[in-house]
N, C-alpha and C positions, 0 to 999 in steps of 0.2 A: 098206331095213333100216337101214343106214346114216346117213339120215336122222334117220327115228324114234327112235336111241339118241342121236343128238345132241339131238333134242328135250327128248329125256326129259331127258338130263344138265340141258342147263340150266333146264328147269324145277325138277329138284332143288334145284340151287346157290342160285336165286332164294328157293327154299321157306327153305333153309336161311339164306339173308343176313336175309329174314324176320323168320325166328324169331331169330336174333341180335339184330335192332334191336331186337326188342321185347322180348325179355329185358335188355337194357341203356337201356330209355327211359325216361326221368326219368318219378317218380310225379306225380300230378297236385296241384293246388293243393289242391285240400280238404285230400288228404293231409297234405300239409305243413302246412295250416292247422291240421289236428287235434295231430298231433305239438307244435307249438309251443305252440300254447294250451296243451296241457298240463303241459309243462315251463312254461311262464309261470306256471301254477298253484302245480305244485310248486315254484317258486321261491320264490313269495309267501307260501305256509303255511309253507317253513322262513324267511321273513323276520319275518314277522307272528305264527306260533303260530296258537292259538286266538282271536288276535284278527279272523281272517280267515275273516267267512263268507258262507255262497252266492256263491263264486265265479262271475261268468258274463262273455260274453265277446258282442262285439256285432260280427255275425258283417258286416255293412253295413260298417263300419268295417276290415275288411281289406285290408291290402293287398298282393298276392301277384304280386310281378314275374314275366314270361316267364324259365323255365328255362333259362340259355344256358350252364350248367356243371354241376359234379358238386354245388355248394354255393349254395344260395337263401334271400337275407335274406327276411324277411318281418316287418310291422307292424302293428299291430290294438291296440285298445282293448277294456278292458273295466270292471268295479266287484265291489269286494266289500263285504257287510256288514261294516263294522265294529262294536267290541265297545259302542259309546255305541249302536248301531241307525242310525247314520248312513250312506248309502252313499258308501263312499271311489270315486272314478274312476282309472285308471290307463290308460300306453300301455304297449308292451313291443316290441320288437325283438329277432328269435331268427334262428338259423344254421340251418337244414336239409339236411342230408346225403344228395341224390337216390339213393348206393349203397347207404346203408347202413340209411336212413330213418329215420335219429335228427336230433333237435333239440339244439341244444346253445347255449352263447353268450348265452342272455335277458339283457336288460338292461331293467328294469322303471322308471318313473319315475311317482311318483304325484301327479297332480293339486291343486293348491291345492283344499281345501275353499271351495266359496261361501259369500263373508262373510252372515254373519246381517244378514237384514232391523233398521235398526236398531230402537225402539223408538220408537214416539209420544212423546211430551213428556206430562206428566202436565198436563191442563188445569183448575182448579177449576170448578164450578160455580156462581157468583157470585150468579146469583139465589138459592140458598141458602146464603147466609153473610151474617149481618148481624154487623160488626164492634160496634154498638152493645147489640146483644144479648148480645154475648158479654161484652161489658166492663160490663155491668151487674150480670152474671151472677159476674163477677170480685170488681166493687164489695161484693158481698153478702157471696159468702164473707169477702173483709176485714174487713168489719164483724164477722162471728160472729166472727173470729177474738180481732180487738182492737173491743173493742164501744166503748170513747172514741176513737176513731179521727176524724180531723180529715179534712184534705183531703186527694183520691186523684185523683190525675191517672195519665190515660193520654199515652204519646205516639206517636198516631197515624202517625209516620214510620220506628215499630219496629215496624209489623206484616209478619207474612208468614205463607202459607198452607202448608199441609204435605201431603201425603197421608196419611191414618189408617186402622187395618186396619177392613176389615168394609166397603169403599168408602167410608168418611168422610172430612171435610173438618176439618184442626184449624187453628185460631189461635192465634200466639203472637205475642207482646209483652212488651213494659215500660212499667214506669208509677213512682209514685213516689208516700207516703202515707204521713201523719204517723198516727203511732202513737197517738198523745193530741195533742188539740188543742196548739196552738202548740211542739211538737218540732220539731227538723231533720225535712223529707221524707227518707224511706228507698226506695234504690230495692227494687223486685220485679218479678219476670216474672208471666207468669202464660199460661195453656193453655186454649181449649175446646175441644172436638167436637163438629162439627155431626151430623148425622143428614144423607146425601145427598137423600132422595127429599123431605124436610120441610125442612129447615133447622132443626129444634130440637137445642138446648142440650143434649147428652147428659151429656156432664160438664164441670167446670171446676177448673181446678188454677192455687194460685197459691203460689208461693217466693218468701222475702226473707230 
């Protein structure tokens, strides 16, 4: 009999040290993963406002050290929309409280945005642009303009090509052109636009 109540006891005592560990054993990592993220959330929205949306959290990227105290760093990445529709990246580091199973402590750091692809160079299309066409086309208007009009030089070493809206190609220049025969030459500029898919003459513009 004596025996058997000494069994019994300690199989109680056993029962009960049990139930102690396990009421005092630190929660598990998800746990604490979840707690954090979410204060790294709430931290973000009071940082950001409404500039902060779909928060989400990339759960691969966690990292949840072995529990060896009451208190458990943890680190993970995540992104939120930002208000342009871009998605911003962020890391965050939080404190976890195994007794108490509060998060506390985030410290958020957000990611350089990736630089924008730069831009191609704008390349003309040279089979369509004849410089000679367009300064004939230049020539003409001068004439309507001053109809005794003498000699009108171009100078070939002022050209340069433009981009123009609609996908076209413009030229400009300078040139230089006696108003009435034997006057000082007067300089002038002058503009065309080609047409990309043809290379015609859309318009021509010329100042002096």
């Amino acid at each position: 009999m004596k025996t058997m109540l000494r069994f019994t006891g300690l199989a109680g005592l056993l029962f009960a040290s049990c139930t102690a560990a396990a009421a005092t054993a630190p929660l598990g990592g998800d746990t604490a993963a979840v707690a954090c993220e979410a204060a790294a959330a709430d931290t973000l929205r009071d940082m950001r406002g409404k500039a902060a949306h779909e928060v989400q959290f990339v759960a691969a990227k966690r990292v949840v050290p072995p529990t060896a105290g009451d208190n458990v760093t943890l680190a993970g990445q995540g992104q939120y929309r930002a208000r342009a529709g871009a998605a911003q990246a962020f890391n965050y580091t939080c404190s976890y409280d195994v007794q108490t199973g509060k998060a506390s402590g985030v410290v958020l750091r957000e990611n350089e945005a990736p630089a924008a692809a730069a831009e191609k160079p704008w390349e003309p299309d040279l089979t369509h642009v004849s410089p000679e066409a367009c300064e004939a086309a230049a020539a003409a208007a001068l004439k309507d303009q001053y109809p005794p009009a003498g000699a009108i030089r171009f100078q070939s070493d002022s050209r340069s090509l433009r981009r123009a809206s609609n996908a076209r190609t413009s030229l400009e220049g300078q040139g230089s052109l006696e108003r009435v025969v034997g006057m000082n030459p007067a300089p002038f500029t002058y503009r065309c636009v080609f047409e990309a898919s043809s290379g015609k003459v859309v318009s021509v513009q010329t100042r002096d």
